[in-house]
C-alpha positions, 0 to 999 in steps of 0.5 A, a space after each residue: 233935430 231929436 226927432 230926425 236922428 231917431 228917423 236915423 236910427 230906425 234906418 239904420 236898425 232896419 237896414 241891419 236887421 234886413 241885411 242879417 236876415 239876408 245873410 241867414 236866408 244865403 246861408 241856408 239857401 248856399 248851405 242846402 243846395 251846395 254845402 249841405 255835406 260841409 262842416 258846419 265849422 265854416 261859413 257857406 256864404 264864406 266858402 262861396 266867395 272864395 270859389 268866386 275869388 277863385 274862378 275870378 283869378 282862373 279866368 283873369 290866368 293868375 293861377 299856375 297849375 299848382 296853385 290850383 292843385 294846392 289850392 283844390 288839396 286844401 280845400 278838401 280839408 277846408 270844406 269838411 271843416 278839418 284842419 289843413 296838414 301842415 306838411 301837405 302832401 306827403 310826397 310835397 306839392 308835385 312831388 318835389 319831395 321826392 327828388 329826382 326819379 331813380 333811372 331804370 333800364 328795365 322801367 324807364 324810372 322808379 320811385 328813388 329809396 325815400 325815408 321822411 318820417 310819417 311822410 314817405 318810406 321808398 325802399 331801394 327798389 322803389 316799393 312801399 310796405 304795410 301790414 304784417 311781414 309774417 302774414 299768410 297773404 301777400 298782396 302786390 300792387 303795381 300801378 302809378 302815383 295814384 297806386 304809390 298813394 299820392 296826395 296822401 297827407 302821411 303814411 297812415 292815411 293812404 288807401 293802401 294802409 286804410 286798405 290793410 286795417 279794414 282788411 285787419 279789422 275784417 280778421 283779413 291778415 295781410 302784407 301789402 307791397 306796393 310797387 309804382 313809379 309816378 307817371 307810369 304807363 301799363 307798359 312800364 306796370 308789366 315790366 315792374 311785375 316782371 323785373 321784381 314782383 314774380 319774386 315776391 311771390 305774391 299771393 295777389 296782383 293788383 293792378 291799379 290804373 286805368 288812367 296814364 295810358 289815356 293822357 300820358 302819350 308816351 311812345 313805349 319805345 322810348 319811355 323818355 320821348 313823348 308822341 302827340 296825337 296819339 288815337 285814343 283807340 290805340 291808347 286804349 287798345 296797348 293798354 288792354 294788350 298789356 293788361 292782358 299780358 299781366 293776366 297770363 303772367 300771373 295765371 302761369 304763376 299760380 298767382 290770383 290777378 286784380 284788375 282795379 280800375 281807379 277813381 275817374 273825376 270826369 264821371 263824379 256828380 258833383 264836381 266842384 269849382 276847383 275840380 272843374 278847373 282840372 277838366 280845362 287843362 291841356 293835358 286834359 285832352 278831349 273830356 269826351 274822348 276820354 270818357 268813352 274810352 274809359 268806359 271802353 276800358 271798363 267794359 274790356 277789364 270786365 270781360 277778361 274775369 273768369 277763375 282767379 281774375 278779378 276785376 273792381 270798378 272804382 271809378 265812381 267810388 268817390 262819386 257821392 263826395 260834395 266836398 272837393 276831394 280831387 287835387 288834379 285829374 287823377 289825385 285826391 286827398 286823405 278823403 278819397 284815400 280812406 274811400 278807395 282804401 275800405 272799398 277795395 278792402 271789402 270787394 278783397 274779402 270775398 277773394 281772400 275767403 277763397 284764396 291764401 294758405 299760409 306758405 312756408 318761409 322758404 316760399 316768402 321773399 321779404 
């Protein structure tokens, strides 16, 4: 009887130890090939699972959209072994901490005056400020959500206040505004530049986007009604028109113009189980389709630079991230920001080197 349950025993201690070095041979296995840029303050076998988990409860169509998004903003923190914000997004999951979109005759809609602490600061004309209010450069950005910083966890982690302390820490001083509405189209991005950034008076325009007027079919004419089947050409093409109606506007105005063409998931290497996911939603649309008229975009936005029109490809910039950083087809967490942030930043220097003198104040609109 002794004899049989030392037997047991053995087994049973031999069945533990294959089963750890199975475990330890996973993890390294999983850990090199797909989590080698994780935090080593998490399980790779851990994190594998619950990619299973979540591809399991896509495919079974257990999970909205939005729980998907909230689970893809998580993740990025997760996987880098950082601690999820609290608070979220600082604009909430889809917005909803914004509210209800201001209407605008001359937009369409914009961005409602918002104050949360560290989280959100809107003016009443629907812009957001960084930087030094005396500074002898002024840069305006107009775009969309991506522009206004969604996905951000606060304030301070958007790439457009990242964008001004690498410039600062460059002895680059400046005043950034930025000037979007979530959702916008290239349209709408022309008419804010009209109805309020020519006042600024603007040392510098950036126009961040590139995006919207691919997937967000809406007919310009009537900004609340949506058209279907739109070709991808004629996308493309009002898109380039306006962008090149910015171009001129600006040159009129002495002004230098930036054509920032914005991160682009369907191009990364490294798309995650959670990013994969954001490919096979409807509003999607054709992936291919997509691709070869943003490449187009690219090629167009490139041929438009000449003196004081300048052009930045960030549509790789976050490319080499293993972790996830998307949070949909076109946000991404605090990771990207900081990414697209010093990015942007070292691409300006070489334009700010040749571009601001200080102004008077009554040159300035603050």
């Amino acid at each position: 009887m002794e004899k049989i349950n030392i037997s047991h025993l053995k087994q049973v201690l031999f069945s533990v130890i294959l089963l750890v070095l199975f475990l330890i041979l996973g993890e390294v296995i999983l850990r090199v090939i797909y989590f080698n840029r994780f935090s080593t303050e998490y399980f790779a076998i851990d994190r594998f699972f619950h990619s299973l988990e979540f591809r399991y409860l896509t495919y079974k169509g257990k999970l909205s959209m939005e729980d998907v998004y909230k689970k893809a903003w998580e993740n990025s923190y997760i996987e880098r072994g950082y601690p999820v914000p609290k608070e979220g997004p600082r604009e909430g999951y889809w917005g909803d901490r914004l509210g209800r979109q201001t209407e605008n005759q001359f937009l369409g809609w914009q961005t409602p005056k918002i104050s949360i602490k560290n989280l959100v600061e809107v003016d009443q004309h629907g812009m957001q400020h960084a930087g030094r209010k005396d500074a002898p450069c002024h840069i305006l950005i107009i775009g969309a959500s991506v522009a206004g910083g969604a996905s951000a966890s606060e304030i301070s982690t958007t790439y457009f206040v990242k964008l001004f302390q690498y410039l600062e820490d460059a002895k680059k001083a400046v005043k950034v505004t930025v000037y979007a509405g979530g959702g916008w189209i290239s349209a709408q991005e022309v008419s804010a530049l009209l109805y309020k950034g020519l006042q600024l008076h603007p040392d510098i325009v950036i126009f961040l986007d590139g995006l919207n007027d691919l997937v967000n079919q809406i007919n310009v004419r009537q900004l609340h009604e949506y058209r279907k089947n739109i070709p991808y050409e004629e996308r493309a093409s009002d898109y380039l028109e306006n962008m090149k109606v910015a171009k001129n506007l600006c040159k009129c105005n002495g002004i230098k113009i930036v054509f920032v063409l914005q991160p682009f998931l369907v191009w990364e290497k490294n798309i995650t189980v959670y990013e994969q996911d954001f490919l096979k939603q409807k509003y999607v649309g054709d992936v291919d389709m997509l691709s070869k008229y943003y490449e187009l975009i690219k090629k167009e936005l490139e041929s438009l630079v000449e003196n004081n029109v300048y052009f930045i490809d960030c549509s790789n910039v976050l490319s080499d991230e293993k972790a996830t950083t998307f949070s949909d087809l076109w946000h991404f967490s605090d990771f990207g920001h900081d990414l697209l942030g010093k990015y942007i930043a070292d691409k300006l220097i070489y334009i700010l080197n040749h571009c601001c003198q200080a102004r008077t104040s009554k040159e300035r609109v603050d």
